[in-house]
MIKOLSE-118289 format. One record per residue (C-alpha): residue number from 0; residue in three letters; x, y, z. Coordinates in pm, whole numbers, plus 32768, in hexadecimal, padded with zeros to 4 digits. Layout:
<sites>
site k:NUM r:ALA x:X y:Y z:Z .
...
</sites>
This chain:
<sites>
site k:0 r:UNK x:8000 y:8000 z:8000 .
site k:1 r:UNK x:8094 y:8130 z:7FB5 .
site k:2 r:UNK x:80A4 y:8230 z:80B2 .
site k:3 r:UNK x:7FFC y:83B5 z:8094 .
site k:4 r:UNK x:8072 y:84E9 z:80EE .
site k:5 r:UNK x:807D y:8668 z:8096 .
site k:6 r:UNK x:8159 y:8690 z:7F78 .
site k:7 r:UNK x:8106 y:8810 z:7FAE .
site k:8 r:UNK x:81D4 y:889F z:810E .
site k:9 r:UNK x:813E y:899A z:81CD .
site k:10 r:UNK x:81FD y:8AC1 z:821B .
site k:11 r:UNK x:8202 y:8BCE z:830E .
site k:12 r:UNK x:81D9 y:8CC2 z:8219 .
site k:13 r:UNK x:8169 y:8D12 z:80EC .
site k:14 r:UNK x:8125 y:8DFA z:7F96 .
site k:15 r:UNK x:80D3 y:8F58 z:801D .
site k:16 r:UNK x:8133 y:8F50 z:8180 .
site k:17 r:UNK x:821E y:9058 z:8219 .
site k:18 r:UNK x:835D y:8F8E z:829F .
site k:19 r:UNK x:8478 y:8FDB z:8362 .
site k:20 r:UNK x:85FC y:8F98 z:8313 .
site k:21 r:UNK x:86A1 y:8EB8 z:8438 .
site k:22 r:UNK x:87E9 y:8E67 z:83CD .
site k:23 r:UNK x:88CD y:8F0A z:827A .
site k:24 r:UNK x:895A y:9049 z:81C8 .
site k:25 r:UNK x:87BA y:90B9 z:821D .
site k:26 r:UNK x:8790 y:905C z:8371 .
site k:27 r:UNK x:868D y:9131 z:843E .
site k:28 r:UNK x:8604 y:91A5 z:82E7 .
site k:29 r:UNK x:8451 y:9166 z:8279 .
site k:30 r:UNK x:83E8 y:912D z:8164 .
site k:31 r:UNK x:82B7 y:9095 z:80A3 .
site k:32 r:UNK x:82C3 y:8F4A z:8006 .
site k:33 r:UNK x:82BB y:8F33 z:7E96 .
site k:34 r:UNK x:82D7 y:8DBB z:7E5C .
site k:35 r:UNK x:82F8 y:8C83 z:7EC4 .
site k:36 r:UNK x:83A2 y:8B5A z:7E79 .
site k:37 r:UNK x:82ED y:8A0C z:7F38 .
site k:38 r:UNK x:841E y:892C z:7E8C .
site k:39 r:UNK x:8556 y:89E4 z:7F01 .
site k:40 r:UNK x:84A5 y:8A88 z:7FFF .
site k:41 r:UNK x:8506 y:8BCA z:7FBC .
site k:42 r:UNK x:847E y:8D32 z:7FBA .
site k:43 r:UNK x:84A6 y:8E58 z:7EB4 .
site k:44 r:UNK x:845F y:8FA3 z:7FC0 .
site k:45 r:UNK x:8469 y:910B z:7F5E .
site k:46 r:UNK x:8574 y:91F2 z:7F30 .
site k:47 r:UNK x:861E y:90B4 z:8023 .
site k:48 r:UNK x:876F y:8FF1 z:7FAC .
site k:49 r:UNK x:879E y:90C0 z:7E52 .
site k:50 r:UNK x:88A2 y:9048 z:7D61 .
site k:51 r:UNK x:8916 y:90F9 z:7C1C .
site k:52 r:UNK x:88D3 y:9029 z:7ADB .
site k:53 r:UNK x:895E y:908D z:7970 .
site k:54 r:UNK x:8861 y:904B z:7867 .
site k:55 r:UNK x:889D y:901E z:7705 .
site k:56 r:UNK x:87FE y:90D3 z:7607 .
site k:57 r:UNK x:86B6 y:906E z:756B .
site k:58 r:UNK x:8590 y:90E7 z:74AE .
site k:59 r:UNK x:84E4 y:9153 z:75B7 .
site k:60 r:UNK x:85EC y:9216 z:766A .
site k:61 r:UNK x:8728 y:9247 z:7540 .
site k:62 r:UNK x:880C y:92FE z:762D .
site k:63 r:UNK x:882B y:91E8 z:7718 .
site k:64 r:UNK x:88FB y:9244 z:7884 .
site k:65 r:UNK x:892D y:9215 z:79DA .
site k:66 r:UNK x:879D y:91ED z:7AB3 .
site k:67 r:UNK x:8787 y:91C7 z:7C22 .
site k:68 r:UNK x:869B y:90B4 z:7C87 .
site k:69 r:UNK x:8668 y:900F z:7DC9 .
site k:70 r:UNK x:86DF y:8EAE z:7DFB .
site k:71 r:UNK x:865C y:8DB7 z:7EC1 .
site k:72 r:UNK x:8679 y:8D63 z:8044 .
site k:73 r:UNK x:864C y:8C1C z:80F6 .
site k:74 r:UNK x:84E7 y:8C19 z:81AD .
site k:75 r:UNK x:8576 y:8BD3 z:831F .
site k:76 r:UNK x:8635 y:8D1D z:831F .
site k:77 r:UNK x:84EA y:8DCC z:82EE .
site k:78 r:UNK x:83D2 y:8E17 z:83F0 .
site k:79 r:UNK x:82A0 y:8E9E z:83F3 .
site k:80 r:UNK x:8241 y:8FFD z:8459 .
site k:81 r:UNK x:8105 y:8FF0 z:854C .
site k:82 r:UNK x:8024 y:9114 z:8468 .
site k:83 r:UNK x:7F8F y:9184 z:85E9 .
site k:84 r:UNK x:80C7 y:91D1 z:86AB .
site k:85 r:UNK x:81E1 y:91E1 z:8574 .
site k:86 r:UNK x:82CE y:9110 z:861F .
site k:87 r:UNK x:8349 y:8FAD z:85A2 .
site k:88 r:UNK x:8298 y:8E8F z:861A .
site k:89 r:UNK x:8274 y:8D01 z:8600 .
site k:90 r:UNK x:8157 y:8C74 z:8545 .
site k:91 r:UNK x:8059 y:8B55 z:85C5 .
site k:92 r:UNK x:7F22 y:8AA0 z:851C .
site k:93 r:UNK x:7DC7 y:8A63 z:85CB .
site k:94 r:UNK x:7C5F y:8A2E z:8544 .
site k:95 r:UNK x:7BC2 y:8B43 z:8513 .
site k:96 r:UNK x:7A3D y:8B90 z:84F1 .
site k:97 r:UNK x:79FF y:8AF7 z:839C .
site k:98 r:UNK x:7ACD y:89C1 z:841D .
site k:99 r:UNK x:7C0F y:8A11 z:8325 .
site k:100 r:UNK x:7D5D y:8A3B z:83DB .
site k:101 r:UNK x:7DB6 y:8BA8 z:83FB .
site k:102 r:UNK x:7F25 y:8C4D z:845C .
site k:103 r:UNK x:7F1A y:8CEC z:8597 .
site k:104 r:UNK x:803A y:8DE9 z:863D .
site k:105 r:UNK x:8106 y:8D22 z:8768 .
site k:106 r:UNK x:8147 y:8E8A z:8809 .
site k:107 r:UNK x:7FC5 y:8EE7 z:8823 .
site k:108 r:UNK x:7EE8 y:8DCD z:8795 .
site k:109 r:UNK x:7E46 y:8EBF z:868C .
site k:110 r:UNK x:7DEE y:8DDF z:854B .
site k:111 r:UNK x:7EA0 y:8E5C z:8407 .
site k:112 r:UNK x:7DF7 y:8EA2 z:82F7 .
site k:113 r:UNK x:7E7E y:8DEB z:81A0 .
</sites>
């Protein structure tokens, strides 16, 4: 019999939230999540962990050149920013009214939203 489980892992956070740097170059800075990645487990964040990157020329941009984008960071140096009190904070899951699991702040036990 072949065993089931969630290919799919759930993370702490996710598209849209407002993070917090823990450890890097970017440590202590916010920013809002762009993307995730469930595979690598990885996070694209705002304005967070940019890297210059030459581009080539093409038809859409002919004079090619040197674009700042931001790179990814590995998911466990990022926490969540509670949206009540703007400080970082660890995430849990409980039922909530409709019977779905919701995220809900460590620090104050507010749910999240999203």
């Amino acid at each position: 019999m072949e065993r089931k489980f969630n290919k799919q892992p759930k993370l702490h956070i996710k598209t849209g939230d407002t993070v917090k740097v823990l450890t890097g170059d970017d440590k202590g800075k916010t920013g809002k999540v762009l993307s995730v990645n469930l595979e690598k487990r990885r996070a694209i964040v705002e304005g967070i962990n940019m890297v210059t990157k030459h581009v080539k020329p093409t038809a859409t941009n002919p004079q090619g050149g040197i674009e700042n984008k931001e790179a990814s960071l590995h998911i466990s140096n990022l926490k969540l920013v509670d949206p009540k009190t703007g400080e970082a904070t660890r995430i849990g899951r409980k039922k909530g009214e409709n019977g779905k699991l919701v995220r809900y702040s460590k620090k104050t036990g507010e749910v999240i939203n999203g």
